[in-house]
C-alpha positions in Angstrom: 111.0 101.8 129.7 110.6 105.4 127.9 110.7 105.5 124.0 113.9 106.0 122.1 114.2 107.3 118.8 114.9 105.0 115.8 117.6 104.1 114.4 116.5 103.9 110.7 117.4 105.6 107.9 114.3 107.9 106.4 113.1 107.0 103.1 112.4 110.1 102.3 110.8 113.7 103.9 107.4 114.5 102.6 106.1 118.2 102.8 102.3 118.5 103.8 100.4 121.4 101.9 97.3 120.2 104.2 99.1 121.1 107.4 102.0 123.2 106.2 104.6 120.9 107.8 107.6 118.3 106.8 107.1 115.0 107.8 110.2 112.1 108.1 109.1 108.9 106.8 110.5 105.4 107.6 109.3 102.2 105.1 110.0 99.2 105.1 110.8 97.1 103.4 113.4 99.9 102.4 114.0 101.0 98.9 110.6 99.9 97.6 108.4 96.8 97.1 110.0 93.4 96.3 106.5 91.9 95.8 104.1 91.9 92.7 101.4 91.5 94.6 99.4 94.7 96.1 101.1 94.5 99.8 98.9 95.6 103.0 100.1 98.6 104.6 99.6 100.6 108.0 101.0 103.5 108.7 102.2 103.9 112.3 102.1 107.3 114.0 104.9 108.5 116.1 107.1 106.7 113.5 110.5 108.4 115.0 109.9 106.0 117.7 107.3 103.1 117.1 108.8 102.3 114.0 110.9 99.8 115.3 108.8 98.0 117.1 106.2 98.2 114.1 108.4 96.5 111.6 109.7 93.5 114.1 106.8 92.6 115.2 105.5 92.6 111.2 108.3 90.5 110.3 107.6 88.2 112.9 104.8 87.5 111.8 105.2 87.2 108.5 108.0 85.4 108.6 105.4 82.8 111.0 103.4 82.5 108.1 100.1 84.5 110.1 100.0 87.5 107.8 100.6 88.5 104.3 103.5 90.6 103.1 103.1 94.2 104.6 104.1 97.6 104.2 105.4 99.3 107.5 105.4 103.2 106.9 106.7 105.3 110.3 105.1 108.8 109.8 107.3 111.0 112.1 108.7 114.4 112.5 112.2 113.7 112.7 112.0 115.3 116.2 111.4 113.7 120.3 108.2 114.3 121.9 108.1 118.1 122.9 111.2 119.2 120.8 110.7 121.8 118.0 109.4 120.4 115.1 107.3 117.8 116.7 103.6 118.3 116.1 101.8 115.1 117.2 99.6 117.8 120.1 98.3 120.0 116.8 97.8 116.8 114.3 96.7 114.1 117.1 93.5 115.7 118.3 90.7 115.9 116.7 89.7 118.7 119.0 91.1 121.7 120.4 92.3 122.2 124.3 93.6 125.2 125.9 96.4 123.2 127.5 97.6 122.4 124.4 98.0 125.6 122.1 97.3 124.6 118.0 95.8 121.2 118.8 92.8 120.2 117.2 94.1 119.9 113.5 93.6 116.5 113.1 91.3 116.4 110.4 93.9 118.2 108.4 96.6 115.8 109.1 94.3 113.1 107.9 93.9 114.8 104.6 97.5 114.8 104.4 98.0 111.2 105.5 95.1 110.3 102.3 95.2 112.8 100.0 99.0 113.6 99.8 101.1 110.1 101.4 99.2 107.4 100.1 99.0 108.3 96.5 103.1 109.1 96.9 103.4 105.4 98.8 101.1 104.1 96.1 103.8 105.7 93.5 106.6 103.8 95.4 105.1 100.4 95.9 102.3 98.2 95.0 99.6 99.1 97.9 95.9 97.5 98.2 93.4 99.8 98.1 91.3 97.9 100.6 92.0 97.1 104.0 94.2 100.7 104.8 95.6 100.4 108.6 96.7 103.4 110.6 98.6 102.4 113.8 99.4 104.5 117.0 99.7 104.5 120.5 98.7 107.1 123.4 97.7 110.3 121.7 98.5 108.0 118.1 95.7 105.9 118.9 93.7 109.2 119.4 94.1 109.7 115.6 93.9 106.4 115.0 90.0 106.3 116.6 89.3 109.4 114.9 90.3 108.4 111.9 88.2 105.0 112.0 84.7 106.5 113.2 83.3 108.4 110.1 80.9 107.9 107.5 83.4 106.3 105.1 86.9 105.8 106.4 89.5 106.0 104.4 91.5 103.7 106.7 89.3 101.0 108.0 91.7 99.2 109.9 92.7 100.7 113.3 95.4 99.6 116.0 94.8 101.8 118.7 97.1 101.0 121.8 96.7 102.7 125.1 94.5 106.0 123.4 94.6 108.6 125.0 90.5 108.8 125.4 91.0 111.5 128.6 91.7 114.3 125.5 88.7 116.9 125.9 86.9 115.3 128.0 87.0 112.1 126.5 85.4 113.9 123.5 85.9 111.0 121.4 83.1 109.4 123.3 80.9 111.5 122.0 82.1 111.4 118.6 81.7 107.6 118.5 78.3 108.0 119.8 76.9 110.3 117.4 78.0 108.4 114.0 76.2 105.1 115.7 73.0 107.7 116.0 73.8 108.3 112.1 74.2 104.6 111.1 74.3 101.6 112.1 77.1 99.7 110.1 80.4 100.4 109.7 82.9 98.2 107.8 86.0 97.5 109.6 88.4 96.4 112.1 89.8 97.4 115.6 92.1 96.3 117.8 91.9 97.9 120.9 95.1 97.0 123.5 96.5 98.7 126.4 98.7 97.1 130.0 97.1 95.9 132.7 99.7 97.7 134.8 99.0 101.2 133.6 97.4 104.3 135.0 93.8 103.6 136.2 92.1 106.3 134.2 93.4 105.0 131.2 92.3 101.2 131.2 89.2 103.1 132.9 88.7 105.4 129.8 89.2 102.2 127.3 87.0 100.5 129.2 84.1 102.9 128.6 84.8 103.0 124.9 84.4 99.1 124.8 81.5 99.1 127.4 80.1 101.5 124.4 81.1 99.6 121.8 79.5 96.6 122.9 76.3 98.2 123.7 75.6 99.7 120.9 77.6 97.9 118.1 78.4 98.7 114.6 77.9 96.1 112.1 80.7 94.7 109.9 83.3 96.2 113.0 85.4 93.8 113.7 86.1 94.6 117.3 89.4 93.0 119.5 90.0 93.9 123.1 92.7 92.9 125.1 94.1 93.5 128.4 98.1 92.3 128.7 98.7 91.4 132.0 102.0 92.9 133.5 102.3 95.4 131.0 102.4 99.2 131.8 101.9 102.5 129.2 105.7 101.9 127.7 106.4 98.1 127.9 103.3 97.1 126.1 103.9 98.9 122.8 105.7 95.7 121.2 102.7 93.7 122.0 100.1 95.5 121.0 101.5 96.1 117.6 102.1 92.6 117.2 98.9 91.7 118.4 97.0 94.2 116.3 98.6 93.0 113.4 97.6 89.5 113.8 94.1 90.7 114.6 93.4 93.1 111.8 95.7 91.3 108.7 95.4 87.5 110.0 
């Protein structure tokens, strides 16, 4: 089943000086906060889409009692995959690729995401300052990795279904291996997820990230794994946000 675009009314359009682009974004719960309490939050990439899905599968399991009240902000473009507008090749990959003319401007759009969203989230609704998730799936969950292994992570919590680990090489590889040559902690969680039933090279590819993972761990990374049986590169997308969210907030 391909991806349709969501249904929900944007909370409001937020204009990035970092990357020089507008970006739609969907929160829920809409209109602001409810809660006193500081609420966890993960922002989910490909929002015109996963956003959905994302906010379901939260209140499902809040409503269940396995996680605390949480913010669900879709970061999209108002725009499908490959329409005008959409820039998810230019601010998804950490490196550049011929195929793909612009990419290699995520570090930018992670400025954005920290420097300029949060604090105007953070204006909106009472956030926590610890436990940050960013959320995405395929080329998301490229940002998602890239965004978790550095230094000091703004967002230490990372739901990374399906990622798309092929990009450059499987470049990311390489970027994982060189900050465990730097240090050898790193506090935080990930939840890594894909379908049994998709394309070889991609439960291939996640396979060597965990295989790496596990051989040379980081201290204080939580790290979950799972393979869903039956599943395939669209159908899992429900599952592995629910999942991820009951592995990284439960």
């Amino acid at each position: 089943m391909k991806p349709r675009l969501t249904g929900a009314k944007p909370a409001f359009v937020s204009h990035s000086r970092e990357t020089g682009s507008d970006y739609t974004i969907y929160v829920e719960p809409p209109g602001g906060s409810p809660y006193r309490d500081p609420l966890a939050a993960v922002l989910v990439m490909d929002g015109d889409f996963l956003f959905d899905a994302a906010v379901q599968a939260g209140r499902s399991l809040v409503d269940a009692g396995r996680i605390p009240p949480v913010a669900i902000i879709g970061v999209g473009y108002g725009a499908g995959f490959g329409r005008p507008g959409n820039f998810r090749g230019r601010d998804y990959t950490p490196t550049a690729s011929a195929d793909e003319p612009g990419s290699g401007r995520a570090d930018a759009f992670l400025e954005y995401l920290s420097a300029t969203l949060w604090p105007e989230l953070a204006r909106r609704m009472p956030l926590r300052e610890s436990g940050r998730m960013l959320a995405g799936h395929s080329l998301g969950s490229l940002l998602v990795l890239h965004a978790l292994f550095r230094p000091r992570p703004f967002f230490d919590l990372a739901l990374a279904s399906a990622p798309s680990i092929w990009w450059d090489n499987r470049s990311i590889l390489g970027l994982v291996s060189s900050l465990r040559d730097r240090q050898a902690s790193l506090k935080g969680g990930l939840y890594l997820g894909v379908g049994a039933d998709d394309t070889p090279s991609m439960t291939a590819d996640l396979g060597l990230l965990e295989t790496q993972l596990k051989e040379r761990p980081f201290r204080d990374l939580r790290l979950v794994c799972e393979r869903l049986p039956g599943l395939n590169h669209y159908d899992v997308v429900p599952h592995t946000l629910r999942a991820g969210l009951a592995s990284l907030l439960g």
